[in-house]
Steps between C-alpha positions, in 0.01 A plus 500: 500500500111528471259776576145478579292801463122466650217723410122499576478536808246800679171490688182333456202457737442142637347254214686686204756392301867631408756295232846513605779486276873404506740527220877343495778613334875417476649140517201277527506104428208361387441288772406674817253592718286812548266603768325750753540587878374734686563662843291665700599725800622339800458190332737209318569523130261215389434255148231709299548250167775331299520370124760328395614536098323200413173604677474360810376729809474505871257724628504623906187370678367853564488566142349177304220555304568880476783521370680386125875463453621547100774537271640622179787282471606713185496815679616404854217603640261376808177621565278468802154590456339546879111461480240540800773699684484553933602717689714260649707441155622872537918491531805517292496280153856387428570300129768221561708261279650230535747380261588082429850606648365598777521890486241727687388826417230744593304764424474822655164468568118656445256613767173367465177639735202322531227790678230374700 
C-alpha cells in the first residue's frame, strides 16, 4: 500500500504564487510516476502536471508556463509550484502515483483559491 499526503494548499489573490507539496510513504518502487490534478466544481477531474522518476513531465495546456512539476526522488516527494495563479485555477489539488506495475493511488486532496 502507499499513502500520499498533500499540503500547501490555501488562498492567494490572482498573480500570486502557492508551492504544493506531496509526500509518499509505504511500498514505493523506484520507478513510477507522480503528478497533480485538480477539480473544480461541476467540472471533470483534469491533468495539472506529471513527472515521471527519471524527470520527464507533462504539463495540462491551461497551466504551461505557470506552473513547475519536481521531485525528491529520495524522499518521495512531488512538488508543484503554481505561479501567476487565476481565478480560474481555483479547485481541488489531488497528488497521484503511478507505479511500473501499474498501481494507482491518490491523494486526499488540497483546496487551492485563487481571489480576484
Amino acid at each position: 500500500q502507499v499513502q500520499l499526503v498533500e499540503s500547501g494548499g490555501g488562498s492567494v489573490q490572482a498573480g500570486g504564487s502557492l508551492r504544493l507539496s506531496c509526500a509518499a510513504s509505504g511500498t514505493i518502487f523506484s520507478r513510477n510516476s507522480m503528478g497533480w490534478y485538480r477539480q473544480a466544481p461541476g467540472k471533470q477531474r483534469e491533468l495539472v502536471a506529471t513527472i515521471t522518476s527519471g524527470g520527464i513531465t507533462n504539463y495540462g495546456d491551461s497551466v504551461k508556463g505557470r506552473f513547475s512539476i519536481s521531485r525528491d526522488n529520495d524522499k518521495n516527494t512531488v512538488y508543484l509550484q503554481m505561479n501567476s495563479l487565476k481565478p480560474e485555477d481555483t479547485a481541488v489539488y489531488y497528488c497521484r502515483i503511478t507505479t511500473a506495475f501499474g498501481s494507482d493511488y491518490w491523494g486526499q486532496g488540497t483546496q487551492v483559491t485563487v481571489s480576484s
